[in-house]
C-alpha positions in Angstrom: -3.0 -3.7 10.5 -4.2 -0.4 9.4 -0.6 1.2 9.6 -0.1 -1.3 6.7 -2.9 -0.1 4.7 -0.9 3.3 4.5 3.0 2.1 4.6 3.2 2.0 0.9 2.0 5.2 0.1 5.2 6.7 1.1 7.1 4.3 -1.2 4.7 4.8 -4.3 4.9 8.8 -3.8 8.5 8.7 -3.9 8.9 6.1 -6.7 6.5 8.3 -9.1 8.4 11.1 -8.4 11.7 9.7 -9.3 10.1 8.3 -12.2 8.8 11.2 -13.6 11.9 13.3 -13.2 13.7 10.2 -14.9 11.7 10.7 -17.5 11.5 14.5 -18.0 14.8 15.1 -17.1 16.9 11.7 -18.9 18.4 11.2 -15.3 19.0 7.6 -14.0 17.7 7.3 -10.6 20.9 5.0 -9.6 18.8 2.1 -8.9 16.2 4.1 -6.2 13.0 3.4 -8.2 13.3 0.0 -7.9 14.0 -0.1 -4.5 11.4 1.9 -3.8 9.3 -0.2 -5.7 10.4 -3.2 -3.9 9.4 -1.4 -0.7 5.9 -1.0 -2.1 5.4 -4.3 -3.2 6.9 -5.6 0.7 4.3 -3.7 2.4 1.3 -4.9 0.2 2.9 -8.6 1.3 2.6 -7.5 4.9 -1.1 -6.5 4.5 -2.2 -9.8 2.9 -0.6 -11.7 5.0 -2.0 -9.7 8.4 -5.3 -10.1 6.7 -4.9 -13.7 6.3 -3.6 -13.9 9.5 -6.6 -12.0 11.4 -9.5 -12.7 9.5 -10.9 -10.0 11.5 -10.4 -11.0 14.8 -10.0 -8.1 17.6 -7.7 -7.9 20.3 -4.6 -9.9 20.9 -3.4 -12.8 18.5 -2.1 -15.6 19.1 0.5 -17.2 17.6 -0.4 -19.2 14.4 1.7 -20.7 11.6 2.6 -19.1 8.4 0.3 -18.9 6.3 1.5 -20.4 2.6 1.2 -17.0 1.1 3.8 -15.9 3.6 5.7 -18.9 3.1 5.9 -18.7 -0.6 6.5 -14.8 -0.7 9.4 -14.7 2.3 10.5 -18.3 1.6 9.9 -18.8 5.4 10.3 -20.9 8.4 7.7 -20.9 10.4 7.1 -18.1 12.5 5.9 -15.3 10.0 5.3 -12.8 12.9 9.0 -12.8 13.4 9.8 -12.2 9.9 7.4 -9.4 9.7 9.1 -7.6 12.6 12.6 -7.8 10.8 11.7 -7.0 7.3 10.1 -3.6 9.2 13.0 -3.1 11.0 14.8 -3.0 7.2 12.2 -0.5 6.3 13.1 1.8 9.0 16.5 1.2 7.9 16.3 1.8 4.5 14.4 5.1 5.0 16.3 6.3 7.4 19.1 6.1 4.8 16.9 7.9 2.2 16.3 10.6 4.6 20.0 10.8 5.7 20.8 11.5 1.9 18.3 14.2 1.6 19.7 15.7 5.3 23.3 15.8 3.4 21.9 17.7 0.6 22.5 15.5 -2.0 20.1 13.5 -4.5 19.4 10.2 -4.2 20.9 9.2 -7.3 24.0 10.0 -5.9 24.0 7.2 -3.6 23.3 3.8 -4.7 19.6 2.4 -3.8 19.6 -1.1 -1.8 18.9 -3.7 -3.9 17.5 -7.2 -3.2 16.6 -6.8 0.3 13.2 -9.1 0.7 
């Protein structure tokens, strides 16, 4: 749970950034702002809902149903441990993307941002 309390700090950094040099510079971030944003506001989801989930409780936990803030936000079934899992598993995705761009030495405006990938 406390990895979640950092994960969107990586998101908002790189979201400001492109902000402000869409700004300053009149360049269109080709739609990476709003992903990025997206990813921010995921992460924040994933903390509330551990939270809710927890309640402070250490050591293992078991499995309980979705909680209706999970269900509302991810539209869910029932298992929102599951959900969790995958939706990091399209973080890691999506940044390793990000970083692949960067590797290539190219801007990330030059390759569209995902969109819509809650």
């Amino acid at each position: 749970m406390r990895l979640e309390t950092v994960a969107v700090v990586p998101g908002m950094v790189g979201r400001m950034v492109l902000q402000l040099r869409s700004i300053c510079r009149f360049e269109h971030s080709g739609g990476w702002i709003r992903a990025l944003l997206e990813e921010v506001e995921n992460e924040r989801m994933h903390l509330m809902t551990m939270v809710e989930l927890v309640k402070s409780k250490c050591g293992t936990i078991e499995n309980v149903r979705a909680s209706a803030i999970a269900l509302d936000y991810w539209i869910l079934p029932k298992d929102v441990i599951t959900v969790i899992r995958a939706n990091e598993a399209h973080h890691h995705d999506v940044n390793h993307f990000a970083s692949d761009i960067h590797f290539q030495g190219k801007e990330l405006r030059e390759a569209p941002g995902p969109l819509d990938y809650r």
